[in-house]
PLY file of the C-alpha trace (Angstrom):
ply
format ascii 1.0
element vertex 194
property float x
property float y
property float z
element edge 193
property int vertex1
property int vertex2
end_header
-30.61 117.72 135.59
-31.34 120.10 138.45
-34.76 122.15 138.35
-36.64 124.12 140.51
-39.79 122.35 142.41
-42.83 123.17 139.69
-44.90 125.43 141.45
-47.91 125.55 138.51
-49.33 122.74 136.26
-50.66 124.14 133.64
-52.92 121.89 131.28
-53.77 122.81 127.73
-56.66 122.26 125.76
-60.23 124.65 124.62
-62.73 124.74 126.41
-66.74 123.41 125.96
-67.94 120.08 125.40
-67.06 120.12 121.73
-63.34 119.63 122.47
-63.71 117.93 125.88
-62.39 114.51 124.47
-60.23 115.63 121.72
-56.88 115.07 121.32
-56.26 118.71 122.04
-57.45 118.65 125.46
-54.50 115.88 126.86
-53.25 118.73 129.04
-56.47 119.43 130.41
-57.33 115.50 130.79
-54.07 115.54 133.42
-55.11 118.35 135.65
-58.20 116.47 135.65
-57.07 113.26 136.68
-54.03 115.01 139.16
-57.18 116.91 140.87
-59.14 113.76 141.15
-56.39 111.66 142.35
-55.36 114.23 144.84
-59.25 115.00 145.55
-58.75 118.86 144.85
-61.43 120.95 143.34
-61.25 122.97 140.46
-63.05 125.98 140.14
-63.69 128.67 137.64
-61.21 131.93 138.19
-62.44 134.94 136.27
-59.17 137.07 137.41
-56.85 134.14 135.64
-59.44 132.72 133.29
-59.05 129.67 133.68
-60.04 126.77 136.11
-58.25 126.55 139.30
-57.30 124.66 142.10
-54.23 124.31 145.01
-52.10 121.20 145.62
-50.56 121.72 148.99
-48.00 118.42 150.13
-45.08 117.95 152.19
-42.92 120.48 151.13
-45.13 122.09 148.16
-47.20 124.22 147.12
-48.55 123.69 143.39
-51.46 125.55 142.14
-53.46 123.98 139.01
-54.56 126.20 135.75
-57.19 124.90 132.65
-56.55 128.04 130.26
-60.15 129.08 129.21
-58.91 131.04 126.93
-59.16 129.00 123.58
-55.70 127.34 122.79
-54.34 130.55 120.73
-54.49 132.33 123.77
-53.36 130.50 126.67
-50.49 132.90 127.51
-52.95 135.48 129.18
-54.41 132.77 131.51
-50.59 131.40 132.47
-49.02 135.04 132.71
-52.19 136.48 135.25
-51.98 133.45 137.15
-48.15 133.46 137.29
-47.65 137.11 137.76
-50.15 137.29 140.68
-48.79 134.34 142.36
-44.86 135.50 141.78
-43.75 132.08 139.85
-41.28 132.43 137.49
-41.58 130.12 134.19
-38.86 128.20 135.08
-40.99 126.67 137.92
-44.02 126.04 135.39
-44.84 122.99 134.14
-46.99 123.18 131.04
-48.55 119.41 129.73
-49.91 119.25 126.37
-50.52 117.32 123.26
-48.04 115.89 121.87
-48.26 114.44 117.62
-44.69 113.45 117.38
-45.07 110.76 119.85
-46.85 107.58 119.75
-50.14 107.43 121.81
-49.29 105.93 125.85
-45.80 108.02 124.97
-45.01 110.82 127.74
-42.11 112.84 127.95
-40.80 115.32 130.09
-38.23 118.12 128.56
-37.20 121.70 129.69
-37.24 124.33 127.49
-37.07 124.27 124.02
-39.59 125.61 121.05
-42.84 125.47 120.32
-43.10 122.52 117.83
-46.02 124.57 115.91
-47.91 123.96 118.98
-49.95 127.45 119.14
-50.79 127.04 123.01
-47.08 126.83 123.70
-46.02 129.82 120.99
-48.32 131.70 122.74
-47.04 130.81 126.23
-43.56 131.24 124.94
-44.42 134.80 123.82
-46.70 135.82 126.56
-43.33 135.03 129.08
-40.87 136.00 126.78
-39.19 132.91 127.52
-39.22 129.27 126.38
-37.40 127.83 129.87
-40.40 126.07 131.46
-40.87 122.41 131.67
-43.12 120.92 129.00
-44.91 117.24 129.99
-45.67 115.66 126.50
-48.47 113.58 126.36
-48.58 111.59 123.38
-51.27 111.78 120.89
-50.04 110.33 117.47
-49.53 112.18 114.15
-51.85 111.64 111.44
-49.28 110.72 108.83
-49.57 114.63 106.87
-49.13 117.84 108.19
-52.30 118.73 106.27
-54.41 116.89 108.28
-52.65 117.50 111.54
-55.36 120.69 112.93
-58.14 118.44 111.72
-56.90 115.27 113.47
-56.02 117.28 117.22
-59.63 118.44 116.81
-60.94 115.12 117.19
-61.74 112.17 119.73
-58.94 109.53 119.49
-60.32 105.96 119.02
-60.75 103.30 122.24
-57.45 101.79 122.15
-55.34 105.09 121.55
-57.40 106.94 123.98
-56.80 104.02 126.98
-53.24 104.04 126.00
-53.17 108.17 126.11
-54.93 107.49 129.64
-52.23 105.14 131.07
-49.78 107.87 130.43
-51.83 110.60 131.90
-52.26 108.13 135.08
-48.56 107.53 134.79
-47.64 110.93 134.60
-50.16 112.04 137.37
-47.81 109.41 139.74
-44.85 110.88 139.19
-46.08 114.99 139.76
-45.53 114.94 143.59
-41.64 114.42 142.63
-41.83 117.22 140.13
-43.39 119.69 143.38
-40.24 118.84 145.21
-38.07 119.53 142.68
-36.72 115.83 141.54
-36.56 115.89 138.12
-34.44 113.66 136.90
-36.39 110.59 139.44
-39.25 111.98 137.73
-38.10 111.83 134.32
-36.13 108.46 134.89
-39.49 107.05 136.06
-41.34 108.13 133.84
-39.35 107.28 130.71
-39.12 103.80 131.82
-42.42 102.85 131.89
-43.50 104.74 128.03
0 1
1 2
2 3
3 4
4 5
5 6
6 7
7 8
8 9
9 10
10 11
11 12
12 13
13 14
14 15
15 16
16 17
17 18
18 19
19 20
20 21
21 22
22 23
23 24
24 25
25 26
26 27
27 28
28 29
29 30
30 31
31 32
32 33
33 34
34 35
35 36
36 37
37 38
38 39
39 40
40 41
41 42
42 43
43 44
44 45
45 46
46 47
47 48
48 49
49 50
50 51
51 52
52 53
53 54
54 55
55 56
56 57
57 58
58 59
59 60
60 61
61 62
62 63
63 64
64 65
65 66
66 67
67 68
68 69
69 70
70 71
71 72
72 73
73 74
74 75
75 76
76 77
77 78
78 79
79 80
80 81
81 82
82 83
83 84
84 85
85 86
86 87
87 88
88 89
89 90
90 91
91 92
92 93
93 94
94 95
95 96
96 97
97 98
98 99
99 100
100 101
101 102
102 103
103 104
104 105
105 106
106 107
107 108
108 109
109 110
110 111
111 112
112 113
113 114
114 115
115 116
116 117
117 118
118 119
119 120
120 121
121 122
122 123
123 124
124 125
125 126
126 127
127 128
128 129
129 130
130 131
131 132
132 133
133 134
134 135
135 136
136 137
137 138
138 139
139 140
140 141
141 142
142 143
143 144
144 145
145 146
146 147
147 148
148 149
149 150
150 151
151 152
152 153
153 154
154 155
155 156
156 157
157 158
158 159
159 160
160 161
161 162
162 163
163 164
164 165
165 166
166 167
167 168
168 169
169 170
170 171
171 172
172 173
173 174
174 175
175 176
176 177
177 178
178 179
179 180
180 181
181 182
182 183
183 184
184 185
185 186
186 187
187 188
188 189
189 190
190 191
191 192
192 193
């Protein structure tokens, strides 16, 4: 499948200390550990609310966004960011939380809905489009949809929280081939180590 190089990473997740290891905040756990591994800073940006920061390789240029605008509302953060910087959604790459995959899981898709994932329905109707690229991380389901807002709101336990690690540090290897626009290495990479 051909695809555009991703020019923004967008992670999902709430901001504050009360969600900073909940299942929620997978998406912003990978910009974390992208920034790290590529030693980039990330920095507050009132005009996109959100945190910030630039991966610049061979060949790419791929800026980094942590909505701070609560989960509901990440569409304003991706949209001011995107707008400014001219990138069309179909060169976004959004990564978030994923319930109907195992913890360790990751998968990479294009398009599609939203799942009843409220950061993507807002995305999806902040852009008026669903054709970005969507990096699952998986988090587990907690057996009822009842308990599903109550379960994303928590820490996951040690052993599903390493294995939700390995596949952020899996998925962090494969990004630079995702800024050049190699998809389906990416994706045939990635689904063959989850």
């Amino acid at each position: 499948m051909s695809a555009p190089p991703v020019q923004l990473i967008v992670g999902l997740g709430n901001p504050g200390s009360g969600y900073a290891r909940t299942r929620h905040n997978a998406g912003f756990w990978f910009i974390e550990a992208l920034a790290s591994r590529q030693h980039l800073p990330l920095r507050p940006e009132r005009k996109f609310q959100g945190l910030t920061g630039r991966w610049r390789g061979e060949g790419f240029d791929v800026h980094l966004l942590c909505p701070l605008t609560y989960m509901n509302h990440s569409g304003r953060s991706v949209t001011a960011l995107a707008r400014f910087h001219r990138i069309p959604p179909e060169s976004m790459l959004v990564v978030h939380d994923e319930i109907d995959l195992p913890p360790g899981v990751v998968r990479l898709k294009r398009g599609g809905g939203h799942g009843g994932h409220n950061g993507l329905r807002d995305i999806i109707a902040a852009t008026g489009t669903r054709e970005f690229g969507r990096l699952r991380l998986g988090v587990g389901h907690p057996g009822h949809s009842d308990q599903v807002v109550r379960y994303v709101l928590h820490a996951p336990g040690q052993q599903e929280q390493q294995a939700i690690e390995g596949a952020v540090t899996d998925a962090a290897e494969i990004a630079g081939l995702l800024a050049t626009g190699d998809w389906d290495r990416a994706q045939q990479t990635l689904h063959t180590r989850s």
